[in-house]
C-alpha positions as CSV (number, residue, x, y, z in Angstrom):
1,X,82.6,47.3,118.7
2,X,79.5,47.3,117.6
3,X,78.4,50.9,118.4
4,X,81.7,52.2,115.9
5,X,80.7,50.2,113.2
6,X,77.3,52.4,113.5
7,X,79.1,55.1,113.2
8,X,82.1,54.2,110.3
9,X,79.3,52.6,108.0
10,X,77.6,56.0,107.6
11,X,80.6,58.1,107.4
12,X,81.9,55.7,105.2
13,X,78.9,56.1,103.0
14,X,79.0,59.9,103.1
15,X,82.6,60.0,101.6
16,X,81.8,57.8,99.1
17,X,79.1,60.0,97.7
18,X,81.2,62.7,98.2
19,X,83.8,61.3,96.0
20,X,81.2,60.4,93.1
21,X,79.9,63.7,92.6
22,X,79.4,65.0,89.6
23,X,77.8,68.0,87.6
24,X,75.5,67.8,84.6
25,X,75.0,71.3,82.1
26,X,72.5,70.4,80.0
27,X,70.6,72.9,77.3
28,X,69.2,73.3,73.8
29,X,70.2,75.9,71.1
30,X,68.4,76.4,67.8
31,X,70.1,73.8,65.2
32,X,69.0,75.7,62.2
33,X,70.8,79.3,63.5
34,X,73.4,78.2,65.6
35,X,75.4,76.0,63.4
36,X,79.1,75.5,65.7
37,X,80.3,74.0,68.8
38,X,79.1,74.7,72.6
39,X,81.4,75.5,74.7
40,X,82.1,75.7,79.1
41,X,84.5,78.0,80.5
42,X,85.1,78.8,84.0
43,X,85.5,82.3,85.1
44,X,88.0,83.5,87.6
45,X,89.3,86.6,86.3
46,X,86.2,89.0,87.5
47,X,87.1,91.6,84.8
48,X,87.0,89.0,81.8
49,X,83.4,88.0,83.3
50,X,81.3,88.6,80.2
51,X,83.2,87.5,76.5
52,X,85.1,85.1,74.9
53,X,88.6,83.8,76.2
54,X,89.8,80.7,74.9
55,X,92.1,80.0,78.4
56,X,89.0,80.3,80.3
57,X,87.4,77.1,78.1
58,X,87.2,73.9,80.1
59,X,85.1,71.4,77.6
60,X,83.9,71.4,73.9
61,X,80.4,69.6,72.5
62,X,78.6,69.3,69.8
63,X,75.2,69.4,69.6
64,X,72.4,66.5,68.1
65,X,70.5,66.8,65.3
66,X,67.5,68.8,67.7
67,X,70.2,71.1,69.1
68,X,70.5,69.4,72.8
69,X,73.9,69.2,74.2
70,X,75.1,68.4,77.5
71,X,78.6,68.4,79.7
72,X,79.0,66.0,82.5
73,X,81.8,65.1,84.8
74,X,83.2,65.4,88.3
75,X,86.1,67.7,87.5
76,X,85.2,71.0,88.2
77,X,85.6,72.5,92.0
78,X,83.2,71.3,95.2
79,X,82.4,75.0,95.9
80,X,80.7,77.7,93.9
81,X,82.3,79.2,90.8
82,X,81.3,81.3,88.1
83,X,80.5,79.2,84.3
84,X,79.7,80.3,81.1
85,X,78.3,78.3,78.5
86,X,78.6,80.1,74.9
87,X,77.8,79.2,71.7
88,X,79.3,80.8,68.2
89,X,79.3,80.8,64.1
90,X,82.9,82.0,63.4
91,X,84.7,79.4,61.2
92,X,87.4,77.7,62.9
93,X,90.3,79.8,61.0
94,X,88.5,83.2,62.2
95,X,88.5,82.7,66.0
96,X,91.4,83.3,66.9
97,X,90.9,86.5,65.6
98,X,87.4,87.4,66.2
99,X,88.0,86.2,69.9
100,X,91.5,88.6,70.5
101,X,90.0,90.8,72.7
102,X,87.0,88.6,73.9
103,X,84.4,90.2,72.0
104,X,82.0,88.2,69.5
105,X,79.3,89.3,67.9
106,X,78.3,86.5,66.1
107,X,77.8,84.5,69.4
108,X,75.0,83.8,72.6
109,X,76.2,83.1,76.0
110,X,74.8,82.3,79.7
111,X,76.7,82.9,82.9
112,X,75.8,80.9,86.2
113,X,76.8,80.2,89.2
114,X,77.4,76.1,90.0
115,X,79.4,73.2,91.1
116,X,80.9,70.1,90.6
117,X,77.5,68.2,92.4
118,X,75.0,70.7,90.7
119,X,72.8,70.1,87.8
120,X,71.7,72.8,85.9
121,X,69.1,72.7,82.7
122,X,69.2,75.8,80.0
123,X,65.8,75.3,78.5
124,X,64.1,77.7,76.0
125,X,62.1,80.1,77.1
126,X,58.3,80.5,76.5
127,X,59.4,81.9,73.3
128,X,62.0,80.0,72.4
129,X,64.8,82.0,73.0
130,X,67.6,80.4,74.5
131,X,70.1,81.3,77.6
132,X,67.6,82.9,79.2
133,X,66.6,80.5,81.1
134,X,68.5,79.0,84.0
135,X,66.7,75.9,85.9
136,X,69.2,73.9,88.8
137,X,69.1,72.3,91.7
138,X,71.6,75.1,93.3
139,X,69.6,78.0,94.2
140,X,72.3,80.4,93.4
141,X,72.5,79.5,90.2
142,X,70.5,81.9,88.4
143,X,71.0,84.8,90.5
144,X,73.1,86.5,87.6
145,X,70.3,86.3,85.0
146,X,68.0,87.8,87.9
147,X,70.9,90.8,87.9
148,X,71.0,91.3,84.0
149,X,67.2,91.8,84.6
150,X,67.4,94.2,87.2
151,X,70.7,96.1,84.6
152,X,68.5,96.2,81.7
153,X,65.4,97.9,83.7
154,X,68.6,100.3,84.4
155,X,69.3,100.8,81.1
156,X,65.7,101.4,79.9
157,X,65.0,103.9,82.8
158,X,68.4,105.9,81.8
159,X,67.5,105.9,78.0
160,X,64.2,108.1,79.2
161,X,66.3,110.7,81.2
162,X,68.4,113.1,79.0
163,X,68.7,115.8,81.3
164,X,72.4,115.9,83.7
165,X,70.0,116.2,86.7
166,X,67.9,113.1,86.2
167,X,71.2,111.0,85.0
168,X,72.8,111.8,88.3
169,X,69.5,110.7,90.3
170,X,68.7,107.6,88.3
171,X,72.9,107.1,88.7
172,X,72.3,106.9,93.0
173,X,69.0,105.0,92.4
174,X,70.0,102.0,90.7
175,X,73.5,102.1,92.5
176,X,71.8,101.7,95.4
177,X,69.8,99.0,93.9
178,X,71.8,96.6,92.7
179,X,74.4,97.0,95.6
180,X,71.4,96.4,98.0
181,X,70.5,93.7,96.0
182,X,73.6,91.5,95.5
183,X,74.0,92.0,99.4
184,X,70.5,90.4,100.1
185,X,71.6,87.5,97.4
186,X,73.8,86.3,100.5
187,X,76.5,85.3,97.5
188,X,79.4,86.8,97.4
189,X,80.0,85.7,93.8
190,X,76.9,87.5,92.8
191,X,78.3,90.7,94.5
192,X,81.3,90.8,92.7
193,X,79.2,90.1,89.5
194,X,77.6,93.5,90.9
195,X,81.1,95.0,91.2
196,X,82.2,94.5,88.3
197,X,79.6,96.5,86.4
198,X,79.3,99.3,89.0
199,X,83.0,99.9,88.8
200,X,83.7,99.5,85.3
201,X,86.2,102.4,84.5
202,X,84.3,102.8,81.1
203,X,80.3,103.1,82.9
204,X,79.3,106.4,83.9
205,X,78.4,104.8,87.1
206,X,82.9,105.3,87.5
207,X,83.2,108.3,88.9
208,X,80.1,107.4,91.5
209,X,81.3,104.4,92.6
210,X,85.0,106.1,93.5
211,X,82.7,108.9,95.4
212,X,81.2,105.9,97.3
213,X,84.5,104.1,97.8
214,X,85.6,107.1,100.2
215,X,82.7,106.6,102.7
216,X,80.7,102.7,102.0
217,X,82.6,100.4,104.5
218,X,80.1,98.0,101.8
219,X,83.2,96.9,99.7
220,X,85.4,96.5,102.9
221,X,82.9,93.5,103.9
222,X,82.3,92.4,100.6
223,X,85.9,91.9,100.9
224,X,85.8,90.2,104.2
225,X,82.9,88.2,102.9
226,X,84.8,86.8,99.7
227,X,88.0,85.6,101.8
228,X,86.0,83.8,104.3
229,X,83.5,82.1,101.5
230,X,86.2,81.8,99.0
231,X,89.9,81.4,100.5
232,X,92.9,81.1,98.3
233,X,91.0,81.9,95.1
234,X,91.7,84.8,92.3
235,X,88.2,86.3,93.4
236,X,89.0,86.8,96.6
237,X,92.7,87.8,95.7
238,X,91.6,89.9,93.1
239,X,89.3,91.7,94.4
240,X,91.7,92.5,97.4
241,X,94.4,94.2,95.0
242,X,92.1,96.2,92.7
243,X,89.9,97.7,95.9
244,X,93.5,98.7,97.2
245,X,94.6,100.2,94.1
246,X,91.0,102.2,93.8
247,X,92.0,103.7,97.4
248,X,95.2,104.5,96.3
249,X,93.1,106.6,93.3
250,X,91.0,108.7,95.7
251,X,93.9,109.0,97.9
252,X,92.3,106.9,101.0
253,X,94.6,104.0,101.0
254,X,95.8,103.2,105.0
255,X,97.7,100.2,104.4
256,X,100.6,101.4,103.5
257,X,102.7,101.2,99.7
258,X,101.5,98.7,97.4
259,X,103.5,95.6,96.3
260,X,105.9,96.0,93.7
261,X,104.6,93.3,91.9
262,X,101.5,96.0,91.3
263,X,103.3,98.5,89.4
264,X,104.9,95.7,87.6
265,X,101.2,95.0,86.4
266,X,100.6,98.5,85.7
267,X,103.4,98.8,83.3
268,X,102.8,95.6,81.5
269,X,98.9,96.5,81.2
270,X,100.3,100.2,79.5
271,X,102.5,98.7,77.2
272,X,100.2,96.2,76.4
273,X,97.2,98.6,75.6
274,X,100.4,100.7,73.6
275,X,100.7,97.9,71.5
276,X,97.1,96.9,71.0
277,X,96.3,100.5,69.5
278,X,99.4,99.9,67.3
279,X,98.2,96.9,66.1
280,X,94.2,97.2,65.4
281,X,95.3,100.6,64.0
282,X,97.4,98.8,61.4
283,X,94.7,96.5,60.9
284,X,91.8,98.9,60.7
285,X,94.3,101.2,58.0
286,X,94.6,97.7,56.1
287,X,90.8,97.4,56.0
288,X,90.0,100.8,54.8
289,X,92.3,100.3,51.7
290,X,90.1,97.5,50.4
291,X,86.9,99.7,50.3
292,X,86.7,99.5,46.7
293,X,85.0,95.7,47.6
294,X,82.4,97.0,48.0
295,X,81.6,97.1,44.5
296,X,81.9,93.6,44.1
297,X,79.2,92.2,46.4
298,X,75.4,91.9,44.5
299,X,72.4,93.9,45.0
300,X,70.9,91.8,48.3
301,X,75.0,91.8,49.8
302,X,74.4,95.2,49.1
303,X,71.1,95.9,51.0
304,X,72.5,93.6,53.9
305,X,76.2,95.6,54.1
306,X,73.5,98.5,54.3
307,X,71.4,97.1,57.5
308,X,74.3,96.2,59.2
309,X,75.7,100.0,59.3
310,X,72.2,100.6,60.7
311,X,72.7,98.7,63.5
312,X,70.0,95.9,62.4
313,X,70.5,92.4,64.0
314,X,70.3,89.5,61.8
315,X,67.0,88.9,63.1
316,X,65.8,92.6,61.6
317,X,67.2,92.3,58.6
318,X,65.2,88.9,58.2
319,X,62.5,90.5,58.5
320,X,63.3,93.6,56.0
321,X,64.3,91.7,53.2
322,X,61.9,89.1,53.7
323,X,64.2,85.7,53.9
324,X,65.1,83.4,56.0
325,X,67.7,83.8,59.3
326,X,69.9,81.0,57.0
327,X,69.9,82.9,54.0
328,X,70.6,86.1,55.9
329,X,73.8,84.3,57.2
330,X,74.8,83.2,53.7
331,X,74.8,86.9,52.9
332,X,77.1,87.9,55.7
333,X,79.3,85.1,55.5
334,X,79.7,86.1,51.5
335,X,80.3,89.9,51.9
336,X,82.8,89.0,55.0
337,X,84.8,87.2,52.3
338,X,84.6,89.9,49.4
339,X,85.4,92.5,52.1
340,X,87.9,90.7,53.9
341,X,86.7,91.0,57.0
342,X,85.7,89.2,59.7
343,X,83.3,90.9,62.0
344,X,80.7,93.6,61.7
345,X,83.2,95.9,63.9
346,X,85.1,95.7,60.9
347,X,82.7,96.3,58.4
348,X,81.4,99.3,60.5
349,X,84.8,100.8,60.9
350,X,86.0,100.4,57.3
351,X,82.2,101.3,55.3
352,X,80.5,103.6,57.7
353,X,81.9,106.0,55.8
């Protein structure tokens, strides 16, 4: 008797913990830019990894007076899962439509991979930027800042090659890297964080990533990799039907027709993007007929409406005009209204002109 109730005390004990589990977020933003709400989403649509999507949102914050906030519970799943943590300035009667597509300018986010036991610390960084900086006790979870680092040495490295030649060498080069590197990450969730750039129909990594398809057996164990780590979930499912409908594109499919339920997709997605075109283009048609606005903002809305069609960040044209990040939002904020729009893609479509 004595000998089991070694053993059921510990066990006991073990479930216990088990059941009080819980994660802690935790971070700072900059009180005097970043004026709204912190939010947590989870991501399990893949292709919606990077954005805004209010169904993905899980909690809502505030942040104190020094711009700490924090979101705790035991709520969330007991395996990985991708998180982001975003932050915006759009008033509460312009989300909705700011965040339609999932695109915000006028917003900072951080994606991670965590827990419901992790904690996980978003600290500035040594120049007190924030979200770029990911500190946890789960060593996995900043392995998608590490990737953004290794995409924006990419990005620098393709903006110095002009020629077709060196674009299709830097194209294998840093294929090859980041595939190599998500599969020495030993996270599947990483990988398909990987994926999802390399085989982004808009890159013009596309058309080398469906070359690759034909002859990698790399995506066939990523795929055998995701169902064994993560079972039942809309990664692993996910990633299963859109890897079958790229073989069906390049014509290497050998399992056979795909589910009906797939071209049932296919023709909701078409009328879908049908509809979208119908609609922005009514909207964009709507916005070009106010131009004559333009004439009502003052001289420093003026030079600001002016910065923005150049591209400049908030940040820049700070440091043009010589005022403050505040006052440079008070200027935006005040030609949005006499402009009636709501985001610089609207200001940039309507008065690029």
């Amino acid at each position: 008797m004595r000998w089991k109730l070694q053993i059921l005390i510990p066990a006991f004990l073990l479930i216990s913990l088990g059941c009080l589990s819980q994660y802690k977020f935790s971070g700072n933003v900059n009180p005097d830019i970043w004026e709204g709400d912190v939010y947590l989403s989870v991501v399990e649509d893949y292709r919606k990894i990077s954005g805004i999507y209010p169904e993905q949102i899980l909690a809502q914050t505030s942040p104190d007076s020094t711009g700490y906030f924090e979101f705790n519970g035991n709520n969330l799943p007991q395996s990985n899962r991708i998180y982001r943590i975003h932050i915006d300035n759009c008033e509460p009667d312009e989300q909705l439509a700011n965040h339609f597509l999932g695109h915000c300018e006028n917003s900072e986010e951080v994606l991670f991979i965590a827990n419901n036991s992790d904690e996980l610390e978003l600290p500035f960084s040594f120049d007190q930027e924030m979200f770029c900086k990911v500190v946890s006790n789960n060593e996995k979870a900043n392995t998608l800042l590490k990737i953004d680092s290794i995409k924006n040495d990419m990005k620098f490295a393709f903006g110095t090659y002009r020629s077709e030649a060196n674009r299709k060498i830097n194209s294998k080069k840093w294929f090859k890297t980041l595939q190599n590197y998500g599969e020495l990450l030993n996270e599947p969730l990483a990988e398909l964080y990987i994926f999802n750039f390399l085989s982004d129909p808009r890159s013009e990594l596309h058309a080398y990533y469906l070359k690759d398809l034909s002859s990698n057996s790399y995506y066939d164990d990523l795929n055998s990799r995701l169902e064994s780590n993560y079972p039942g979930t809309s990664y692993a499912q996910q990633f299963s039907a859109n890897l079958r409908s790229d073989k069906v594109l390049i014509g290497s499919d050998e399992s056979g027709p795909l589910p009906w339920w797939i071209y049932l997709l296919g023709i909701i997605s078409f009328l879908s993007l049908v509809f979208n075109f119908y609609f922005f283009g009514k909207i964009k048609n709507l916005k070009r007929g106010n131009s004559s606005n333009r004439d009502s903002l003052s001289k420093q809305e003026q030079k600001v409406l002016d910065l923005i069609l150049q591209d400049k960040t908030n940040k820049e044209i700070a440091q043009e005009m010589f005022v403050s990040l505040s006052t440079v939002k008070t200027h935006i904020n005040n030609l949005y209204k006499k402009l009636n729009v709501s985001s610089r893609d609207e200001v940039k479509s309507s008065y690029s002109n």
